[in-house]
Backbone as CSV, one residue per row, in Angstrom:
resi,resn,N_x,N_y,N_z,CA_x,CA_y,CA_z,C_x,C_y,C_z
1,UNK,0.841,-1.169,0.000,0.000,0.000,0.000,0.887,1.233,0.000
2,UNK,1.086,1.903,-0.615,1.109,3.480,-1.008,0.896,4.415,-0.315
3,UNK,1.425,5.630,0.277,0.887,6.772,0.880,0.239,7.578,-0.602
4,UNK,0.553,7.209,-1.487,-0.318,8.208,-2.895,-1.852,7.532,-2.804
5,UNK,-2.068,6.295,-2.644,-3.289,5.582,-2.467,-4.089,5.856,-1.391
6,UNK,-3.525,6.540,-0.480,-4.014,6.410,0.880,-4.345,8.349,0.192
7,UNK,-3.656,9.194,-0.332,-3.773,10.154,-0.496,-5.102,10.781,-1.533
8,UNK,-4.704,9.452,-2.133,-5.961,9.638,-3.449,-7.244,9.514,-3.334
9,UNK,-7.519,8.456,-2.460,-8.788,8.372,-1.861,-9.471,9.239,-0.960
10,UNK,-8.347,10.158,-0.032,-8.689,11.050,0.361,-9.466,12.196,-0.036
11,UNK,-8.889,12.641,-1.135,-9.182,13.467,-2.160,-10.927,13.158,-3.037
12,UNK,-10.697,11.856,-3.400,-11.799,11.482,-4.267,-12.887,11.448,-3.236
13,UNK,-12.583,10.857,-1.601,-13.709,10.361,-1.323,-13.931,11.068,-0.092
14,UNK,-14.598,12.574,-0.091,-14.656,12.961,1.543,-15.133,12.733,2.587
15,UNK,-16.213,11.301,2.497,-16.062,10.582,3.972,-14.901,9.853,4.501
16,UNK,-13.891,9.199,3.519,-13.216,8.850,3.287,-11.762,9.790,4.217
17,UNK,-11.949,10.894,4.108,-10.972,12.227,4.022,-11.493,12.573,5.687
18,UNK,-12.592,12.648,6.074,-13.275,13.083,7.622,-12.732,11.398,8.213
19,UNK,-13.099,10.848,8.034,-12.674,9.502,9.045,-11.332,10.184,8.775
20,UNK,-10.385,9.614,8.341,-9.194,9.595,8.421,-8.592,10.620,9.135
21,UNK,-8.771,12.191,8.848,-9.063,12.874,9.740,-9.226,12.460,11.295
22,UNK,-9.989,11.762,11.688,-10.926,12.121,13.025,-10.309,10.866,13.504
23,UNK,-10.104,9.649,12.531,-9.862,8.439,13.572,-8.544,7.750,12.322
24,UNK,-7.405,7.776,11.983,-6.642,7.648,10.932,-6.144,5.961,11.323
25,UNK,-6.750,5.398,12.449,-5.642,3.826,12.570,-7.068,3.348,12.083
26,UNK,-8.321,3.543,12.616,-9.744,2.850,11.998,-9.709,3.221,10.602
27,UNK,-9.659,4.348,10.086,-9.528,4.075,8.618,-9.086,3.633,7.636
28,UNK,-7.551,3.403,8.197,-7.054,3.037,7.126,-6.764,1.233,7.501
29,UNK,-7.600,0.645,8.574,-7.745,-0.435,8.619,-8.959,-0.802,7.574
30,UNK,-9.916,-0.237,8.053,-11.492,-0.459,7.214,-10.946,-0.438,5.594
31,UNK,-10.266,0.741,5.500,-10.195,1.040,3.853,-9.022,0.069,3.112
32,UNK,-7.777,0.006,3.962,-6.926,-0.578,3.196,-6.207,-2.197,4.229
33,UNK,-6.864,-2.489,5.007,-6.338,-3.663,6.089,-5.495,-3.300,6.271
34,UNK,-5.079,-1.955,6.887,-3.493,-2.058,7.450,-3.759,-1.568,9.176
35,UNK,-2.981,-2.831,9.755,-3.021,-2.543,11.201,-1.991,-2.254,11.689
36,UNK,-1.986,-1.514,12.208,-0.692,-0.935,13.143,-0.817,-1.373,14.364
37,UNK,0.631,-1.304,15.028,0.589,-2.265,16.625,-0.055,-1.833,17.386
38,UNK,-0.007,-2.576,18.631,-1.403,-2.038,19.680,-0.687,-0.492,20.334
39,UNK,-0.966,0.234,20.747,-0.382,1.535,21.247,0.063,2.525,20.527
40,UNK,-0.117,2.183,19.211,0.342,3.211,18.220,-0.589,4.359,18.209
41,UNK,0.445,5.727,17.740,-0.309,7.038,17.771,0.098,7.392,16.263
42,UNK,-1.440,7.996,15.288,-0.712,8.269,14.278,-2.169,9.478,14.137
43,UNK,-1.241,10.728,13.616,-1.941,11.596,13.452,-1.790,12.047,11.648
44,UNK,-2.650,12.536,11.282,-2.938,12.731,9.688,-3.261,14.245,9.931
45,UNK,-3.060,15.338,9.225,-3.145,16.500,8.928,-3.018,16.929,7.724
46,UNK,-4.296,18.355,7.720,-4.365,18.400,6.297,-2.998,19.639,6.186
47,UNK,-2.473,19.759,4.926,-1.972,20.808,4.789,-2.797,21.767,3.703
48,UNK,-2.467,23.091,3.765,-3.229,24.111,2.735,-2.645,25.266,2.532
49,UNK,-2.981,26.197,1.400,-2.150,27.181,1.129,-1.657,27.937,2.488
50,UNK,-1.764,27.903,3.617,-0.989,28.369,4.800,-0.717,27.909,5.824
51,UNK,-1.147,26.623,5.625,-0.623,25.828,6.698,0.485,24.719,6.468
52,UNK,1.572,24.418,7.017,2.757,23.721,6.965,3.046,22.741,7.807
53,UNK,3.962,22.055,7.331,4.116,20.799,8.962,5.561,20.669,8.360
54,UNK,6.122,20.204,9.300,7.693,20.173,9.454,7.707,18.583,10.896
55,UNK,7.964,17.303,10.139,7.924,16.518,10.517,9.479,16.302,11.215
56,UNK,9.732,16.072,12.685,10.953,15.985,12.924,11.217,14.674,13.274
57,UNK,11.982,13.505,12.752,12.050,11.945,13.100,12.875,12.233,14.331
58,UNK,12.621,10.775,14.453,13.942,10.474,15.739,14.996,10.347,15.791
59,UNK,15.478,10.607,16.214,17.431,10.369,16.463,17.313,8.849,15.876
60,UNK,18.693,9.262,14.953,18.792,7.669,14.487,19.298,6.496,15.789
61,UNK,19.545,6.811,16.767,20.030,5.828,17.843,18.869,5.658,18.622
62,UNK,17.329,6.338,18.304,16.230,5.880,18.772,15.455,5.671,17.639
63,UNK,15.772,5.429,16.324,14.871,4.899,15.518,14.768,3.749,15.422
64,UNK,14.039,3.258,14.588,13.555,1.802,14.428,14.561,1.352,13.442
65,UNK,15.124,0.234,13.312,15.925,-0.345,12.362,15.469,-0.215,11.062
66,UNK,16.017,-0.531,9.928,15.156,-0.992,8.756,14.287,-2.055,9.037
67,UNK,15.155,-2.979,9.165,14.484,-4.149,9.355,13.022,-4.194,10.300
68,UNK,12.867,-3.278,11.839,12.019,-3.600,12.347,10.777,-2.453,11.834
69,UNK,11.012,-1.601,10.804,10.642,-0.755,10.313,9.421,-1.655,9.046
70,UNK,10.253,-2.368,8.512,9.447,-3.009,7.433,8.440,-4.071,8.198
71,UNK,9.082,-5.023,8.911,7.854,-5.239,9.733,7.044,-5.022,9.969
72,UNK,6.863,-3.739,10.586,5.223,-2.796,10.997,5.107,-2.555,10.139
73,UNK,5.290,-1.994,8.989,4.498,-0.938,7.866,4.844,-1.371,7.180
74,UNK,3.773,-1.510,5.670,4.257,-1.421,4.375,3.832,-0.558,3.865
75,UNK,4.516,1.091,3.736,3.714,1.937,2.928,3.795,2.113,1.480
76,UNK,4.840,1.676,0.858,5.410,1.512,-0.622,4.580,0.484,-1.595
């Protein structure tokens, strides 16, 4: 699964776009079967001509490996 797929549907489908919004681990289970682990926090935001986001990761000595990275997620 794709973040462009997950993006596109957004777009096409605005109940689609409000769930995801409001509840983003139920949606994109319902829409695309993807479950994320138990305790996970994942927030979705829209961006627009004035609003910005500046995503800061983790220190690579607290990130997730590749390896345990592909595990949880397949977004590609």
């Amino acid at each position: 699964m794709s973040t462009t797929a997950i993006i596109s549907k957004a777009w096409e489908e605005p109940d689609f776009k409000k769930q995801l919004l409001d509840n983003p681990i139920q949606a994109l289970k319902q829409a695309f079967g993807i479950t994320m682990p138990e305790g996970s926090n994942l927030k979705v935001v829209e961006e627009t001509k004035k609003s910005h986001y500046l995503v800061i990761p983790p220190r690579p000595e607290n990130a997730l490996t590749a390896e345990e990275n592909v595990r949880k997620f397949v977004w590609i």
